[in-house]
N, C-alpha and C positions, 0 to 999 in steps of 0.2 A: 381662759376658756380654750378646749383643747379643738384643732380643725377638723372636723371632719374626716372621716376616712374615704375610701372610694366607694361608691354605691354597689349595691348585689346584682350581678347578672340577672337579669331577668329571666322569667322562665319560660322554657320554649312552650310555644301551643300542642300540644297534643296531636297528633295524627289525627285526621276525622272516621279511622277504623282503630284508635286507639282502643283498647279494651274491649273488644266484640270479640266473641268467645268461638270457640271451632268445637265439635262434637262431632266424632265419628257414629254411625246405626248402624248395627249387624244383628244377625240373627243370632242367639240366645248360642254362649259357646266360642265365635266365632272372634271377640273384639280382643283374645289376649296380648295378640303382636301389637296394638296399637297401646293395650296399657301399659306394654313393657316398655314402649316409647315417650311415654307420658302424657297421650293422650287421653279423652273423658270418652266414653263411651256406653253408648246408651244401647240395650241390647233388646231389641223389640220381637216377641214372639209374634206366630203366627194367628190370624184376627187380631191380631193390638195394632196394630200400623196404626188406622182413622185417628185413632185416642191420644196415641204418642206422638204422631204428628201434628194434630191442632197444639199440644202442649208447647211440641218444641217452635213452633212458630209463632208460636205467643211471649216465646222469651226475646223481648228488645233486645238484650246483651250479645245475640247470639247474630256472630259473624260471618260463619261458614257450617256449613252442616256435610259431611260427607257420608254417604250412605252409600253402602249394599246394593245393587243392581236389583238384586230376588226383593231383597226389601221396597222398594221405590215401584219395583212394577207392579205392587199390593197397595201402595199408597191411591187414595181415589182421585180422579181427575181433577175436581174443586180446589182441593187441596193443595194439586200442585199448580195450577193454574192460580191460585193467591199468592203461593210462595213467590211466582214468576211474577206477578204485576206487583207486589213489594219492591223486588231485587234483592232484598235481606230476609232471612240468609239466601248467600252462594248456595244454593244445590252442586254439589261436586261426588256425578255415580263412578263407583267404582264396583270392580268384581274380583272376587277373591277364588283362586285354584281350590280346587275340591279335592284335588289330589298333590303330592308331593310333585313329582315331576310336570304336572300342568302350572302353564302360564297363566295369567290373571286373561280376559279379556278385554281387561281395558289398553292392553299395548294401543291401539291405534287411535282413542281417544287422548290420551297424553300427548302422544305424537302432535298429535292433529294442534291440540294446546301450546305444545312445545313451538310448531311450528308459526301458528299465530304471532307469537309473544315476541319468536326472536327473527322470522320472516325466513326461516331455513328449516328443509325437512332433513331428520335427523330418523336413522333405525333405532329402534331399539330392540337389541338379542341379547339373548344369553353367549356367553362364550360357546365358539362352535355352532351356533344354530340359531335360527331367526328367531 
């Protein structure tokens, strides 16, 4: 009878945000930077917010939701006020330049995150200019 070999590694436990999903919301048009990233994105016209966001917070899977600043401030109060007593998904607003030469306005909120996370305020510019 032949001995035994050595036993199989065991497998590690999974992350407890293993598999929860990230979905960018932008207005209709808007999300192609992000599918060129290979992000999913869910592009919500104007009166569909209510609809598409009961939908998207009804998906357990979903980890992080970033959305559109224009989007989010159509979104109804209730709504975000469940997403918030959840904590799943992450709400993470962002705002996208309407023009080539304009800045996102979310400089200061990143910041603000950046700052948190690693306890140091950090600028964030473009080359040459704030």
């Amino acid at each position: 009878m032949a001995a035994p070999g050595p036993a199989p590694p065991a497998a590690a436990a999974p992350a407890p945000a293993a598999g929860r999903g990230f979905r960018v919301v932008t207005r209709p048009g808007a999300g192609l930077g992000f599918r060129l990233a290979g992000g999913t994105v869910v592009e919500v016209p104007s009166g569909d917010e209510a609809a598409r966001f009961r939908e998207l917070l009804s998906d357990p899977a979903l980890g992080v939701l970033a959305v559109d600043e224009e989007v989010l401030a159509a979104v109804p109060d209730p709504l975000l006020r469940r997403a918030a007593s959840r904590g799943l998904p992450v709400l993470l607003p962002f705002s996208l330049p309407h023009r080539v030469a304009e800045a996102g306005r979310g400089r200061e909120y990143v910041a603000a995150l950046i700052r948190r996370a690693i306890g140091y305020h950090i600028r964030i510019e473009r080359e040459g200019k704030p």
